[in-house]
C-alpha positions as CSV (number, residue, x, y, z in Angstrom):
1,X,-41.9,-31.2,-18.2
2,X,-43.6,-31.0,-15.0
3,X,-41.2,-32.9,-13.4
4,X,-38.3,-30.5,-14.4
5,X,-40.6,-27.4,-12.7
6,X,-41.2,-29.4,-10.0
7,X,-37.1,-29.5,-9.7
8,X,-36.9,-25.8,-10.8
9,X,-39.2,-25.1,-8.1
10,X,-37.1,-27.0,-5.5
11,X,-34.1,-25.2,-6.5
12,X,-35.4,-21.5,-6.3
13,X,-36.7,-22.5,-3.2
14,X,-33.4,-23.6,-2.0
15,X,-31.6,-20.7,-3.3
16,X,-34.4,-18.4,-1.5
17,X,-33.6,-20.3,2.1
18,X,-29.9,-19.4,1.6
19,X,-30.8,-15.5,0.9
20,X,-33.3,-15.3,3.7
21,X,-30.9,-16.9,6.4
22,X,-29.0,-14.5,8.6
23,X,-25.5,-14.0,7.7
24,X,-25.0,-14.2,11.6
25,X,-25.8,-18.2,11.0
26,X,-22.2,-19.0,9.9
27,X,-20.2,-17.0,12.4
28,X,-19.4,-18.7,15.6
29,X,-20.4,-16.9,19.1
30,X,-18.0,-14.9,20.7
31,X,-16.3,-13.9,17.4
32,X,-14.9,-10.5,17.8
33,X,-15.2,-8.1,14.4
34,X,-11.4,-7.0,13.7
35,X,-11.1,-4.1,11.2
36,X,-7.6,-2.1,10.0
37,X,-8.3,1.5,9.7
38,X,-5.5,3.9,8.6
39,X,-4.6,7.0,5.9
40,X,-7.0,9.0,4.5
41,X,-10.2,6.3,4.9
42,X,-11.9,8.0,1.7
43,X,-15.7,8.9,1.0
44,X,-16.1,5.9,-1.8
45,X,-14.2,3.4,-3.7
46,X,-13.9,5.8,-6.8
47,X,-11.8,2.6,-8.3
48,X,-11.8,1.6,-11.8
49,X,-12.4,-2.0,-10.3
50,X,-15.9,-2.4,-8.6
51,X,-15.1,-5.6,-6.9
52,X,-12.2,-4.4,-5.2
53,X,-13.8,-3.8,-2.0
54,X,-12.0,-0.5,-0.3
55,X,-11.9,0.2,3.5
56,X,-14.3,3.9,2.9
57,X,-16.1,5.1,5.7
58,X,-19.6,4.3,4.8
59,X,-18.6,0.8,4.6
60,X,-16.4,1.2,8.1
61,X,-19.6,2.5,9.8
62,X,-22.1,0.2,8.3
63,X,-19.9,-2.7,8.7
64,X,-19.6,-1.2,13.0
65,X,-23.3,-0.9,13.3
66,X,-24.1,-4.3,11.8
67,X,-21.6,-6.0,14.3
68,X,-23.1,-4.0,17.3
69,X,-26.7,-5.9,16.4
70,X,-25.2,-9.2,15.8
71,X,-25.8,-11.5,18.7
72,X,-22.4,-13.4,17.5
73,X,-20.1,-10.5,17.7
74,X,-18.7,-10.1,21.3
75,X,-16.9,-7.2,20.3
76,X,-14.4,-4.8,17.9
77,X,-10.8,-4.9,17.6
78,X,-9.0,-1.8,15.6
79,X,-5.8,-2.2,14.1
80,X,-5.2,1.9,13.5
81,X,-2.1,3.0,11.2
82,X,-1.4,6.7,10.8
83,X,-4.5,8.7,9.5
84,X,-4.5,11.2,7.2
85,X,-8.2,12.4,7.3
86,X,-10.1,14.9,8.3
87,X,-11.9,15.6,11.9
88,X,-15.4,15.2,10.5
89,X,-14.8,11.6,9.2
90,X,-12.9,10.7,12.8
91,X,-16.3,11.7,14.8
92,X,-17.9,9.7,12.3
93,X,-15.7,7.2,13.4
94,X,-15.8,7.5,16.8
95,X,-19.9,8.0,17.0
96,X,-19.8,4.4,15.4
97,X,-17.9,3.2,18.0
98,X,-19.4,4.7,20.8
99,X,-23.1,3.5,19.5
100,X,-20.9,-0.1,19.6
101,X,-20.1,0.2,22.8
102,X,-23.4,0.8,24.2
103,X,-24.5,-2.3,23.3
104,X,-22.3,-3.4,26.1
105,X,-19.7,-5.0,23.8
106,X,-16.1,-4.6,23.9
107,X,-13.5,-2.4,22.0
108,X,-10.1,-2.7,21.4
109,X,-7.5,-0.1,19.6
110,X,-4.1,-0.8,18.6
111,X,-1.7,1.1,17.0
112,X,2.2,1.3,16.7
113,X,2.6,5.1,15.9
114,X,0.0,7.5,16.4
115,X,-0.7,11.2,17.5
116,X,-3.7,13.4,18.1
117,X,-6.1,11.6,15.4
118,X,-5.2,8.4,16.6
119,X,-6.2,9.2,19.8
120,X,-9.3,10.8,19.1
């Protein structure tokens, strides 16, 4: 019996290394973050399905300002389709980026279509 805590002790302290390392440890430097943003980019998931992970704006942000202190992540690459939301959630948006940017990382916008939104 002490032999198989011995083993159970070995494993939770393998399963706490892997929790503990940065999730920065996998990703190659120079890797640039590329995200799609586009239609209404809602508040939260309000899905039926809560592992269907949705592009919402908290997660847009957070996902942004994670990137922007990741010493892996050289910079940001949008891919923007036609929005369909508010001002207040595009300077959310764009305050994200901005903070990004001051890290001294790049940014990169594309889109195919766009008017005053996009541009903003």
């Amino acid at each position: 019996q002490q032999e198989e805590a011995k083993g159970l002790d070995e494993r939770t302290r393998n399963m706490m290394k892997a929790s503990v390392r940065p999730p920065w440890k996998g990703v190659p430097p120079g890797t640039a973050l590329c995200m799609s943003i586009g239609d209404a980019v809602p508040e939260s998931s309000g899905g039926s399905n809560p592992f269907k992970k949705e592009a919402t704006l908290p997660r847009i942000t957070m996902n942004i300002k994670k990137a922007a202190s990741d010493p892996t992540i050289c910079g940001l690459y949008l891919k923007i389709t036609p929005l369909s939301c508010g001002y207040g959630k595009l300077q959310e948006l764009r305050r994200a980026i901005e903070e990004f940017r001051l890290c001294g990382k790049f940014t990169v916008a594309y889109f195919e279509l766009g008017g005053l939104k996009e541009y903003l």
